[in-house]
C-alpha positions as CSV (number, residue, x, y, z in Angstrom):
1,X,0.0,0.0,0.0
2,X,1.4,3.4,-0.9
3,X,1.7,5.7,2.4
4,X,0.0,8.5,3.2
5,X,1.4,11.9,2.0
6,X,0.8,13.9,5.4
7,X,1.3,17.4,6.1
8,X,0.7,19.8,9.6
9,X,0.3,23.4,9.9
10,X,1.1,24.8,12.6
11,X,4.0,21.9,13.3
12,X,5.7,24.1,16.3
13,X,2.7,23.7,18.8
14,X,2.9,21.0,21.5
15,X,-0.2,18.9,20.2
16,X,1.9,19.0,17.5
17,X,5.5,17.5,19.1
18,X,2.8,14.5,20.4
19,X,1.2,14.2,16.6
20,X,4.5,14.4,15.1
21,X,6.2,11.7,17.7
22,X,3.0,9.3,16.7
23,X,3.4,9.8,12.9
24,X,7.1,8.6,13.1
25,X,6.0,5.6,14.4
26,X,3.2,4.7,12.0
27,X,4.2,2.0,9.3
28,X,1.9,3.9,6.7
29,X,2.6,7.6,6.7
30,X,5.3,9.6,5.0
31,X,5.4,13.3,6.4
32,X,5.9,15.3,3.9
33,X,5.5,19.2,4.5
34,X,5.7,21.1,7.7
35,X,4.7,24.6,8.4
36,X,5.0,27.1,11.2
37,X,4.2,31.1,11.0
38,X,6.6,31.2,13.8
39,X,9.6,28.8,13.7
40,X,9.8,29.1,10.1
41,X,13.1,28.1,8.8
42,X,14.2,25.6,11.8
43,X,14.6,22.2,11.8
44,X,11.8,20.2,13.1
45,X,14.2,18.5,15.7
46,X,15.7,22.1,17.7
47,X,12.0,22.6,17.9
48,X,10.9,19.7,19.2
49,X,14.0,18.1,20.9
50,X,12.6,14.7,21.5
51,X,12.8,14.3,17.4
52,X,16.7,14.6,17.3
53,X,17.4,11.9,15.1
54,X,14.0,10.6,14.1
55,X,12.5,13.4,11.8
56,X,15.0,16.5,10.5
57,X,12.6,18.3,7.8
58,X,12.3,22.2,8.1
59,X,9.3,24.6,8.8
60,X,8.2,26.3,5.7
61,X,5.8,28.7,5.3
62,X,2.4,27.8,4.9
63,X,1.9,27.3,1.5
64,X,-2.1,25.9,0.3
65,X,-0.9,25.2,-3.4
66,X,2.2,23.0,-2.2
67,X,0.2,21.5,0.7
68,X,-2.8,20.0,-1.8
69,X,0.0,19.0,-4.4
70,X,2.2,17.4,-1.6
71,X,-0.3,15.8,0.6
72,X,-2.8,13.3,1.1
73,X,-4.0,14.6,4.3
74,X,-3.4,17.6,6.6
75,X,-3.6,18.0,10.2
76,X,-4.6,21.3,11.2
77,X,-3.3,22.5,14.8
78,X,-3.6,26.3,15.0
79,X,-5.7,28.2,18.0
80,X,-9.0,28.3,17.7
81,X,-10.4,31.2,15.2
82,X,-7.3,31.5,13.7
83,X,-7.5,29.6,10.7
84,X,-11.3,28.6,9.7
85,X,-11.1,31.0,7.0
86,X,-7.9,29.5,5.5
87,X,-9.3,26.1,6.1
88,X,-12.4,26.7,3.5
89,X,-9.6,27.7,1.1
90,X,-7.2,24.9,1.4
91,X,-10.4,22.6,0.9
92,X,-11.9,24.4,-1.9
93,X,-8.1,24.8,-4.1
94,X,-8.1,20.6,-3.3
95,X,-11.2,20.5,-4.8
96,X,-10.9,22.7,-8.1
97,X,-8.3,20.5,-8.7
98,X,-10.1,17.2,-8.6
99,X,-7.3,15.8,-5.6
100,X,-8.8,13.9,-2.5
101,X,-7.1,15.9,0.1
102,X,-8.5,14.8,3.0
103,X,-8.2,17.6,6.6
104,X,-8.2,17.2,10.2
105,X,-8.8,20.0,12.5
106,X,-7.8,20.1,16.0
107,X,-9.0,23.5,16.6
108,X,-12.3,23.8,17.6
109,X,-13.5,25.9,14.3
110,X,-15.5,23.3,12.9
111,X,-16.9,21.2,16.1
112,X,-19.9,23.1,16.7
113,X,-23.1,22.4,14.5
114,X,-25.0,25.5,15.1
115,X,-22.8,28.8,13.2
116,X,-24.2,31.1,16.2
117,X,-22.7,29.1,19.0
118,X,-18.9,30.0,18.3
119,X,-19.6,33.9,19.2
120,X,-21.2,32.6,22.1
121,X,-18.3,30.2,23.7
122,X,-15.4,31.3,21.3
123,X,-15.6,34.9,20.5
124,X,-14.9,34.9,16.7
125,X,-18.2,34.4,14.0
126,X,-18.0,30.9,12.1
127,X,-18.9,32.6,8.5
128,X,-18.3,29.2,6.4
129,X,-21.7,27.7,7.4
130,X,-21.5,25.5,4.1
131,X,-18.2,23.9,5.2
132,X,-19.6,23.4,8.6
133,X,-22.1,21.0,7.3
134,X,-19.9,18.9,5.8
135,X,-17.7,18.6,8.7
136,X,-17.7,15.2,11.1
137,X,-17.2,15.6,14.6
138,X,-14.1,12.9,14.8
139,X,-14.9,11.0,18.1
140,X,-14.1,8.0,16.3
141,X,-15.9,5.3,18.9
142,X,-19.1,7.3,18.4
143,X,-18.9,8.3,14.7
144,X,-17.2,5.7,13.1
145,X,-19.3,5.3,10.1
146,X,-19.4,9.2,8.8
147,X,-15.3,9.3,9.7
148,X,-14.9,6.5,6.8
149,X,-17.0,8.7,4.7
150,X,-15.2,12.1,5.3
151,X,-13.1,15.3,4.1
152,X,-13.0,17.5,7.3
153,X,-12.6,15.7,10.6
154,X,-13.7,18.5,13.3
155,X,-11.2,16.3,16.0
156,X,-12.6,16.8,19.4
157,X,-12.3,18.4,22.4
158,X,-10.0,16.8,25.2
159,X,-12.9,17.6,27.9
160,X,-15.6,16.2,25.4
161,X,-13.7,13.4,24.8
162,X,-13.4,12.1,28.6
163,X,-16.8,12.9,29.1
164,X,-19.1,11.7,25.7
165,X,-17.2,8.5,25.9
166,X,-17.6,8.4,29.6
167,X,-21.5,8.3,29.3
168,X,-22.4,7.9,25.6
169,X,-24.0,4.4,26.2
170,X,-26.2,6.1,29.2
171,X,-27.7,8.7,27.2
172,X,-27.8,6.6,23.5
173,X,-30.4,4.5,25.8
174,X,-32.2,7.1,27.2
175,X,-32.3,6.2,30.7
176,X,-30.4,9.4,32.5
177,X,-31.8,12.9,33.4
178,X,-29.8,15.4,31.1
179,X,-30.6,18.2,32.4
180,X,-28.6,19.4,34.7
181,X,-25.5,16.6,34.0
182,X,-22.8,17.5,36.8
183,X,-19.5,16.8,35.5
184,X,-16.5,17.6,37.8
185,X,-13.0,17.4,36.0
186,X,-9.0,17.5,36.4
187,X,-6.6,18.1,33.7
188,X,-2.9,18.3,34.0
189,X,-1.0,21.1,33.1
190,X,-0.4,20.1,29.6
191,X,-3.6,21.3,28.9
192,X,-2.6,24.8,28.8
193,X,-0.2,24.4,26.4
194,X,3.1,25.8,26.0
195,X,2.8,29.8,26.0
196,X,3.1,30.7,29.9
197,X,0.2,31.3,31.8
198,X,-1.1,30.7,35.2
199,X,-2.7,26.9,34.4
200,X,0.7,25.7,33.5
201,X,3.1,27.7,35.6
202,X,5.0,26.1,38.1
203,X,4.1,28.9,41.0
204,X,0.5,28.6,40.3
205,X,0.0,24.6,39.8
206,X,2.7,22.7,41.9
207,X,1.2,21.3,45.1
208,X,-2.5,22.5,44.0
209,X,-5.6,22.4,42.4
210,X,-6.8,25.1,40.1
211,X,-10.3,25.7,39.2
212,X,-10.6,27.7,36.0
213,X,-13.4,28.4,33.5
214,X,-16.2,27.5,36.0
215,X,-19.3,27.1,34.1
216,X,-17.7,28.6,31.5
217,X,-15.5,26.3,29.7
218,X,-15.9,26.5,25.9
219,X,-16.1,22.3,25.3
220,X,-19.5,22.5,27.6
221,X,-21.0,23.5,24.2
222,X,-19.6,20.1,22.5
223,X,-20.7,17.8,25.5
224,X,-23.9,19.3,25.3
225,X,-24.5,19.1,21.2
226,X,-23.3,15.3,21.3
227,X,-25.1,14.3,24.2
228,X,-28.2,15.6,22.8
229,X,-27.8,13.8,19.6
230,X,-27.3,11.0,21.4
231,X,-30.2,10.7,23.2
232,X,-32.6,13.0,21.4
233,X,-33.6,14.8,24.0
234,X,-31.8,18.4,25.4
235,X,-29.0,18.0,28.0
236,X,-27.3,21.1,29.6
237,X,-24.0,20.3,31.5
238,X,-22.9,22.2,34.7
239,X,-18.9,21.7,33.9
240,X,-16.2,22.8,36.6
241,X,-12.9,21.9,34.9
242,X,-9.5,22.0,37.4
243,X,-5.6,22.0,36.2
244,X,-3.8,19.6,38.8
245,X,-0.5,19.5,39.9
246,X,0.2,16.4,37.0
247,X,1.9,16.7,34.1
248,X,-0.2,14.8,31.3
249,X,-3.5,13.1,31.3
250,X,-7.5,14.1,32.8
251,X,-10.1,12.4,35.4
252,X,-13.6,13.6,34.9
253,X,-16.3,12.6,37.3
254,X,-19.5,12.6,36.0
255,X,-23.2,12.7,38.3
256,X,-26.1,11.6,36.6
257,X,-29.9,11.0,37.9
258,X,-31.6,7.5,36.3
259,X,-35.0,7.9,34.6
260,X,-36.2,4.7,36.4
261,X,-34.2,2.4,38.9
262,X,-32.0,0.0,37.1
263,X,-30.0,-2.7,38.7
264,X,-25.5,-1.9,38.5
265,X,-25.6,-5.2,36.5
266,X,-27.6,-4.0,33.8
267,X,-25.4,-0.6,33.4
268,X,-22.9,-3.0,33.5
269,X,-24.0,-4.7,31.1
270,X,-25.1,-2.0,28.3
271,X,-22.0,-0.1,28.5
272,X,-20.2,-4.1,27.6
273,X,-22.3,-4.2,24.8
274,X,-22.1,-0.7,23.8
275,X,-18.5,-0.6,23.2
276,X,-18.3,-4.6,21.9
277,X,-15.1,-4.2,19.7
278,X,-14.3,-0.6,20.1
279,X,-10.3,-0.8,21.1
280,X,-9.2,2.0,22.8
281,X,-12.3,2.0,25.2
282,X,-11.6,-0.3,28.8
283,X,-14.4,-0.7,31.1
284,X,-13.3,-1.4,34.3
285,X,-14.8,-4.5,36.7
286,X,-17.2,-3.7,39.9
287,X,-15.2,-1.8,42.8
288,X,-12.2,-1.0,40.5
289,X,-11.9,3.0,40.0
290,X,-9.8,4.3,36.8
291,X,-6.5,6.1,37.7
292,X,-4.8,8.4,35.6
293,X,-1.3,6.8,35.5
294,X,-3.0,4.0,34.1
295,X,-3.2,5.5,30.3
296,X,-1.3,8.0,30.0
297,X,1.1,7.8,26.8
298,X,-1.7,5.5,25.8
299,X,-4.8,6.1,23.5
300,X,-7.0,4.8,25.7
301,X,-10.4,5.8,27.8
302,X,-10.9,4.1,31.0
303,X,-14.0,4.0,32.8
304,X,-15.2,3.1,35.9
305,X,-18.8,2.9,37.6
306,X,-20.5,3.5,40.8
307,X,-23.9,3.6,41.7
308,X,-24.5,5.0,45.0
309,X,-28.4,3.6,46.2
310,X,-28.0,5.5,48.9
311,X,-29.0,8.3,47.0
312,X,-30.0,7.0,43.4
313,X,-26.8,8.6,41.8
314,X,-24.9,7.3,39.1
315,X,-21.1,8.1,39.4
316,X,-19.1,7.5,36.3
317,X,-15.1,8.0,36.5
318,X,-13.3,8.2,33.0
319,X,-10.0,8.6,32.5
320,X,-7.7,9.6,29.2
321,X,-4.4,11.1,28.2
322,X,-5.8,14.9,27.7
323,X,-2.9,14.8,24.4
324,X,-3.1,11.3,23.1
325,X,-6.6,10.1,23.3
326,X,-7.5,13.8,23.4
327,X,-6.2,15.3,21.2
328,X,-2.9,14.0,18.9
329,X,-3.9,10.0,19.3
330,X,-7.5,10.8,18.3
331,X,-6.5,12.4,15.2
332,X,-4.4,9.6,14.1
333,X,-7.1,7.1,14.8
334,X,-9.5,9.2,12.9
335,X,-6.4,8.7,10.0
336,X,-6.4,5.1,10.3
337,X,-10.4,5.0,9.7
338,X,-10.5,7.7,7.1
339,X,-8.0,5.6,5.2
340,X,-9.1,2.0,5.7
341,X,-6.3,1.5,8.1
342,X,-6.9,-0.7,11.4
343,X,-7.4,1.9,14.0
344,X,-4.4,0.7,16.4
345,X,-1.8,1.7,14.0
346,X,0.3,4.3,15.0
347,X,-1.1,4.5,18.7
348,X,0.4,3.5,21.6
349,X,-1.8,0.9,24.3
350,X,1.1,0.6,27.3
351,X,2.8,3.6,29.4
């Protein structure tokens, strides 16, 4: 099989020194353009040390015409609202030249179905309302089929990720009160980035737990639009997100009321059957809680389940790494099923 062509723009960005240390690895890619606005001109290894050796191309400019003749597919890792615009164009050149340039976005500039919510939770206006149709949200355990199918993989939220895969099979069968769902979560500091700020600096994080975004967190819009599809009914998430004093990976605990009493052996039992054959997702036995040391450097989602009689709550613990499995890890997966690839190539399962 001939490898994929890949490109990234925006190649200097740590999502993308965890994409970049994943597509090295992977038996069926070829990486074969780079670009950064910023580090243009350096070699991809004095930007990202942990290359040295292993991949020694240079940043370029970004560059759409080279890009669509030089590339089966391009990962997109710019901040969110900075590139949606570019993104239409890049699609649209591909496709006035007949070539099968397939994207993936890890921004959030094409997650959102409804145009009006990215003032609302992102501050810039979504204009490309055509393109926005087209685009798949890529939580590849959920939206498998229409990922096979695709051009523009909208890859998700690391929040979203934790959480929809933490209680998709809950809401799919329509047996938990959506509104309000409580979700309390922990991210490590990773999830800030690499600019400094106060979620990632050492004087703010060490030896502490940092609430931030309370209620306010932009990904509450995506748990909310793929619950909803899920179960067909509205759901409205109160979300208090936390930066922990760990490095890499993210715990959310999620609180949910059932719509009628249902026995822990028949949760059990639906969340088994739910993910029958879906890799990266573990499901942990009665008593056992998920841990975060447990995946990361992996691409998987752990969860774990309690349900407390006491006082008719369901607790549900799910565990990822916040860059592999959300973020980097998902987009190569999202690779692998958008070119008939088995989705564990590429992707790490041990720490």
């Amino acid at each position: 099989m001939q490898r994929i062509r890949v490109g990234i723009v925006g190649a200097a960005s740590l999502t993308s020194s965890v994409l970049l240390r994943l597509l090295a690895l992977h038996q069926q890619v070829e990486i074969t353009f780079l670009t950064s606005e910023t580090k243009d001109g350096q070699k991809v290894e004095d930007v990202h040390r942990e290359l040295r050796g292993v991949i020694s191309k240079r940043l370029v400019p970004y560059d759409p015409a080279e890009m669509v003749k030089r590339c089966d597919l391009v990962f997109l890792c710019k901040s969110h609202g900075e590139f949606w615009e570019r993104t239409g164009k890049l699609i649209g050149r591909a496709r006035r030249l007949k070539s099968r340039l397939k994207v993936i976005d890890l921004s959030a500039d094409y997650r959102l179905q409804d145009p009006k919510l990215y003032s609302l939770w992102y501050g810039f206006e979504q204009k490309n309302t055509d393109l926005l149709k087209e685009a798949t949200y890529g939580l590849t355990e959920i939206h498998t089929g229409r990922i096979k199918k695709a051009i523009l993989i909208a890859n998700p939220g690391c929040y979203p990720t934790c959480v929809v895969l933490g209680v998709a099979p809950l809401f799919k069968a329509k047996i938990v009160e959506g509104i309000p769902l409580i979700v309390d979560a922990y991210s490590g500091v990773s999830g800030a980035g690499l600019r400094p700020n106060e979620r990632n600096m050492a004087m703010s994080t060490m030896e502490n737990i940092l609430p931030y975004c309370v209620a306010s967190h932009p990904h509450t819009a995506e748990m909310e639009q793929e619950l909803t599809l899920l179960s067909g009914e509205k759901v409205r998430v109160t979300f208090v997100p936390h930066v922990a004093s760990f490095k890499y990976g993210m715990l959310a605990n999620i609180y949910l009321k059932l719509k009628k009493k249902v026995k822990y052996e028949e949760i059990y039992r639906l969340y088994r059957e739910f993910y029958k054959g879906k890799i990266f997702v573990r499901l942990l036995p009665k008593g056992e809680y998920p841990q975060v040391s447990d995946v990361v450097g992996t691409n998987l989602c752990e969860i774990g389940l309690v349900y407390d009689q006491r006082t008719e709550t369901l607790i549900v613990m799910s565990v990822i790494d916040n860059l592999i499995k959300g973020g980097s890890g998902q987009a190569v997966q999202n690779m692998n099923v958008m070119f008939g690839l088995d989705e564990r190539e590429g992707l790490p399962y041990l720490p």
